[in-house]
C-alpha positions in Angstrom: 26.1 -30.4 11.6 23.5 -28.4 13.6 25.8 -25.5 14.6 26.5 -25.4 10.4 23.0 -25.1 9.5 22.7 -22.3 11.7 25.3 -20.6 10.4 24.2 -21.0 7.9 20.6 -20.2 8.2 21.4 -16.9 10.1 23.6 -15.2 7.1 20.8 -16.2 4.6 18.5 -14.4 6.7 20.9 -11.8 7.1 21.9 -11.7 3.1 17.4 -11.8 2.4 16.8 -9.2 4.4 19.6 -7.0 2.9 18.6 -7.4 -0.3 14.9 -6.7 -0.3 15.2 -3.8 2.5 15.5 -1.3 -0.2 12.3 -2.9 -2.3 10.8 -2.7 1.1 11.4 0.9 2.2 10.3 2.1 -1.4 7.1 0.2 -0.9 6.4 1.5 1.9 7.4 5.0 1.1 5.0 5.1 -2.0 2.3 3.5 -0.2 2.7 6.0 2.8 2.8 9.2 0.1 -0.2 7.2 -1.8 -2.6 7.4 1.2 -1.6 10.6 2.5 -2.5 12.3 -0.9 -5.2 10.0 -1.7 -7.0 11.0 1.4 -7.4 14.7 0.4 -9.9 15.2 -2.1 -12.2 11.7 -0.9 -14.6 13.9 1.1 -15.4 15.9 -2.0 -15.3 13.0 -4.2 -17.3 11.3 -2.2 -19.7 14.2 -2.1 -19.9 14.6 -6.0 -20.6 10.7 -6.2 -23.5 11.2 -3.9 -24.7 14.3 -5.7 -24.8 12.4 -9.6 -25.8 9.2 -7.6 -22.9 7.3 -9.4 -21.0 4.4 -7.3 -17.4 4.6 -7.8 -15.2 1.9 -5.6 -13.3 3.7 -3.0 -9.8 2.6 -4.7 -10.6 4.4 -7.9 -11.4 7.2 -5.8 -8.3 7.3 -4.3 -6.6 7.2 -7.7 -8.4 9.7 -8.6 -7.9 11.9 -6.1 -3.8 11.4 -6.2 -4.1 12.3 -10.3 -5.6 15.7 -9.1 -2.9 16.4 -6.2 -0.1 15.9 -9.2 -1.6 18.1 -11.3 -2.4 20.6 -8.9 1.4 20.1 -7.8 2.4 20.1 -11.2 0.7 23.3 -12.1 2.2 25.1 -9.0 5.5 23.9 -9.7 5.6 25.6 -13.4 3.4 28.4 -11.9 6.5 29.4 -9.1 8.8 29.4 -12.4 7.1 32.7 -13.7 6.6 36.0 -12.5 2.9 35.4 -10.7 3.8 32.5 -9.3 7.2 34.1 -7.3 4.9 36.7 -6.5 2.3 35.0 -4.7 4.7 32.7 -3.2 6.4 35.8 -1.6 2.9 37.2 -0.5 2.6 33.8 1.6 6.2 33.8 2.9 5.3 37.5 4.4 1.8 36.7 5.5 3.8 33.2 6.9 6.3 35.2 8.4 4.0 37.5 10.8 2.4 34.7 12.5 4.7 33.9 15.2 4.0 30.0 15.5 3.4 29.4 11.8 7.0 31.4 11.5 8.7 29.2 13.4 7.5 25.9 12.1 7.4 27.6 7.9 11.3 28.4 8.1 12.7 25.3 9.4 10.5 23.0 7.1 12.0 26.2 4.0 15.6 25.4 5.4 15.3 21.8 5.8 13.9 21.8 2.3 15.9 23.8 0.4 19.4 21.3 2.4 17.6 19.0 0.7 18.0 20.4 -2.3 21.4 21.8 -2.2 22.3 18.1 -1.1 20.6 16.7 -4.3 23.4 18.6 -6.5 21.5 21.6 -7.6 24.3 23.7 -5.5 26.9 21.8 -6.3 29.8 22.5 -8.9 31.7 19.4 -8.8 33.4 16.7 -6.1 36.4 16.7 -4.6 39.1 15.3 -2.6 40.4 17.1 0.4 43.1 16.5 3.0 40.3 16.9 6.1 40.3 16.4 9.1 43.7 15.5 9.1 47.3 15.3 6.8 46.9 11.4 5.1 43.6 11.4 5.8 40.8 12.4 2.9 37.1 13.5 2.5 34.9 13.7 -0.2 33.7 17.4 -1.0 31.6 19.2 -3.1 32.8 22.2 -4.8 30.0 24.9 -4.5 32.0 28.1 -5.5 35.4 30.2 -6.3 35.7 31.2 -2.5 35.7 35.5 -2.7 38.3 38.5 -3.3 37.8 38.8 1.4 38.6 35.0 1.5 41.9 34.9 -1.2 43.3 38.3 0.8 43.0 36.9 4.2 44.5 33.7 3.3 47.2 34.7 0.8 45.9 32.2 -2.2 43.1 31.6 -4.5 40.9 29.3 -2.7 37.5 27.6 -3.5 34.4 26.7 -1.0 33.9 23.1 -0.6 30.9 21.5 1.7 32.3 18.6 3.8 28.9 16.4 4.0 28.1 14.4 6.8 27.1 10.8 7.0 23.9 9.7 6.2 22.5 13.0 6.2 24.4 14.9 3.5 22.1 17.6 4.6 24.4 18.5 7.2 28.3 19.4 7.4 30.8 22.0 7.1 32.3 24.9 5.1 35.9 24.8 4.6 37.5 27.4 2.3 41.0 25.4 1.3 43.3 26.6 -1.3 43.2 25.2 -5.1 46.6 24.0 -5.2 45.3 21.0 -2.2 41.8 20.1 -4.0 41.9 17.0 -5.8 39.2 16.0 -8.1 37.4 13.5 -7.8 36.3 13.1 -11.2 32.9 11.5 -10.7 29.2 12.8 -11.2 27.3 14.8 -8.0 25.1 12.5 -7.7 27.8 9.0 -7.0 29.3 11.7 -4.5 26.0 11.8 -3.0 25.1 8.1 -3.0 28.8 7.7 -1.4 27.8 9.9 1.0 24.2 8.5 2.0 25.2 5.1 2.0 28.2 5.7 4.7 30.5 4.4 1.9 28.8 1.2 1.0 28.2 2.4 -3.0 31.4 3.3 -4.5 31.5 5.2 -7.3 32.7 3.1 -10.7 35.8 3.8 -12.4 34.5 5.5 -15.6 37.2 3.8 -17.8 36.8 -0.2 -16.4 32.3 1.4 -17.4 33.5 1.9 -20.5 36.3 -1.0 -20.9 32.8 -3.1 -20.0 30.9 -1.6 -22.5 33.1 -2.2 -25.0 33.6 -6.0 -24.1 
């Protein structure tokens, strides 16, 4: 009876914390991004209270000071869409780039950045199915472009690029340039490719006609 309850009682535990480890981590993520950016302005909010002799509590100070760092973020994010913006951003990247400490530590944050990005789907054409690493054995893929004229000579065929992720980091992997003819698709958004791929295979992607065979039930 005893060895039963603690069976028991072990994969409760083990199914609890499962299920709120996500509702955890997100917690915990906002709350670490809240009081990083929160933090910023307080010294000069505080100085401005001090200045028009008004009391403001310290938490609606912090609010306030993570409205203006979105805003601010905001503002440079449609700013590096147009022409000044680009501009200046390029004037930093140079300046960035002849200091030799700041260059080091600027171009790996830029690359890891910018993996990110490419492993969000803005890169990414479609996914695919690929015979890799072995015959019988297949990966999931993502299609990033019609490989070029070099490529199709060398190898005899039309071929594509395709980006074999790694697992959990999807910000890592390798370029394999395979023929069209052994590229299967996948058939499924970039972004289930990505969850499949971040979650070492734990979230399948959906059939989309059993979705929509649901939706119609």
């Amino acid at each position: 009876m005893l060895g039963k309850f603690r069976v028991f009682f072990q994969r409760s535990l083990i199914t609890g914390i499962l299920a709120t480890l996500p509702l955890i981590i997100t917690f915990w993520v906002i709350k670490f991004l809240f009081d990083k950016f929160s933090s910023f302005f307080l010294p000069y909010l505080g100085m401005i209270t001090r200045y028009m002799e008004v009391e403001i509590h310290i938490y609606i100070q912090k609010i306030i000071s993570f409205i203006i760092i979105l805003i601010l973020l905001v503002l440079i994010g449609v700013a590096a869409k147009h022409y000044i913006g680009k501009v200046t951003l390029r004037f930093v990247e140079r300046i960035a780039d002849k200091i030799p400490v700041v260059r080091s530590i600027y171009s790996s944050i830029q690359q890891v950045v910018q993996a990110v990005q490419t492993a969000g789907g803005g890169s990414f054409k479609k996914v695919v199915l690929v015979e890799y690493p072995r015959k019988g054995m297949y990966s999931m893929g993502f299609l990033t472009r019609e490989s070029s004229e070099f490529f199709n000579k060398a190898i005899g065929e039309d071929c594509i690029n395709v980006f074999i992720p790694t697992t959990p980091n999807p910000t890592s992997g390798f370029i394999l340039i395979i023929p069209k003819k052994e590229i299967l698709d996948a058939d499924i958004s970039v972004d289930d490719g990505v969850k499949f791929i971040i979650s070492a295979g734990l979230v399948e992607p959906e059939d989309k006609k059993i979705i929509e065979d649901k939706d119609v039930s």
